[in-house]
N, C-alpha and C positions, 0 to 999 in steps of 0.2 A: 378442721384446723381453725384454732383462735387467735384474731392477734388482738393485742391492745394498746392506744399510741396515748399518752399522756399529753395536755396540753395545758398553758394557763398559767406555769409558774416565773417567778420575774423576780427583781428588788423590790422591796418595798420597804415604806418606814417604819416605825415601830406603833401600834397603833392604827396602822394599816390594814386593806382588808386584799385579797384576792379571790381569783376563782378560779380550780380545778378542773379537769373535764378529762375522763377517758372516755374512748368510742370504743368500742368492740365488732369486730370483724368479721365472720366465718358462720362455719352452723355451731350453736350453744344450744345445748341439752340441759334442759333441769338446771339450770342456775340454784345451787342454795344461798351462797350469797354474794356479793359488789362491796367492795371494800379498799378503803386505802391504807399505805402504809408509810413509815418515812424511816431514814437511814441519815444520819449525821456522821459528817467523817469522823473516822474508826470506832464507829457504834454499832451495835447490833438494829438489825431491823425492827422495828415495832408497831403493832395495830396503832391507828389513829383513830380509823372510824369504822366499821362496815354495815350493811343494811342488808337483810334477808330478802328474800323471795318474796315476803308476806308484807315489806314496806317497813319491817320495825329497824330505826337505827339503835346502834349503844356505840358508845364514844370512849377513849382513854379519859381518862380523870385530870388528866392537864391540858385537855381542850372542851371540856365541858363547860357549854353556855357563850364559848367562842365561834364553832366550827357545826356546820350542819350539812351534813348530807344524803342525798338526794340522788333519785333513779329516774327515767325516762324507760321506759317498756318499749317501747316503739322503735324510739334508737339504738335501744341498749346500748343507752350511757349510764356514766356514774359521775356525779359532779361530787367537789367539795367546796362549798360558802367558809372562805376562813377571814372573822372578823376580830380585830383588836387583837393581831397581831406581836407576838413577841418574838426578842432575838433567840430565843431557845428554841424557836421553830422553824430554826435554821438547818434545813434538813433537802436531799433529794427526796420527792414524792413519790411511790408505786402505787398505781394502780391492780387489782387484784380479783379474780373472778374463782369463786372456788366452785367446782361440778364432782363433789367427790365421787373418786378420791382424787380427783385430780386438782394441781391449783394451775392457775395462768397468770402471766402478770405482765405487766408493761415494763417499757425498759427506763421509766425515770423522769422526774421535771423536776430542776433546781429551784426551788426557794428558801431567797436571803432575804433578813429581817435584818435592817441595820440603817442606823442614822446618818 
């Protein structure tokens, strides 16, 4: 069994930077990848970031050259570095582990961008 607990989100200004962190819990087989995701009220869910097994990130196109993230093997965490901050990334956070076919995800962390 996997659990995953999101940590890390908060207000911030615009401009601003924060830091994300899921931990993972249980026994994980074969991870293919660590990934997060974000949900804006009444929007659909959308990739933000995720990183493979092998270390490679790829990033949505409206966090590119903002947002970087980052695995820990050891902990089996998954962090997100979010820099220069905008209010359109006003979104709850999931964290997300896929072991297909299966996915797992965490239950959420609010981050507000606002002045």
């Amino acid at each position: 069994q996997v659990q995953l607990v999101e940590s890390g989100g908060g207000l911030v200004q615009p401009g601003g930077s924060l830091r994300l962190s899921c931990a993972a819990s249980g026994s994980i087989l074969s991870i293919n990848t660590m990934g997060w995701y974000r949900q804006g009220p009444g929007k659909q869910r959308e990739l933000v970031a995720l990183i493979t097994s092998g270390g490679s990130p790829n990033y949505a196109d409206s966090v590119k050259g903002r947002f970087t993230i980052s695995i820990d093997n050891a902990k089996r965490a998954v962090y997100l570095q979010m820099n220069s901050l905008k209010p359109e990334d006003t979104a709850v956070y999931y964290c997300n582990i896929k072991r297909y076919p299966l996915d797992y995800w965490g239950q959420g962390t609010q981050v507000t961008v606002s002045s």
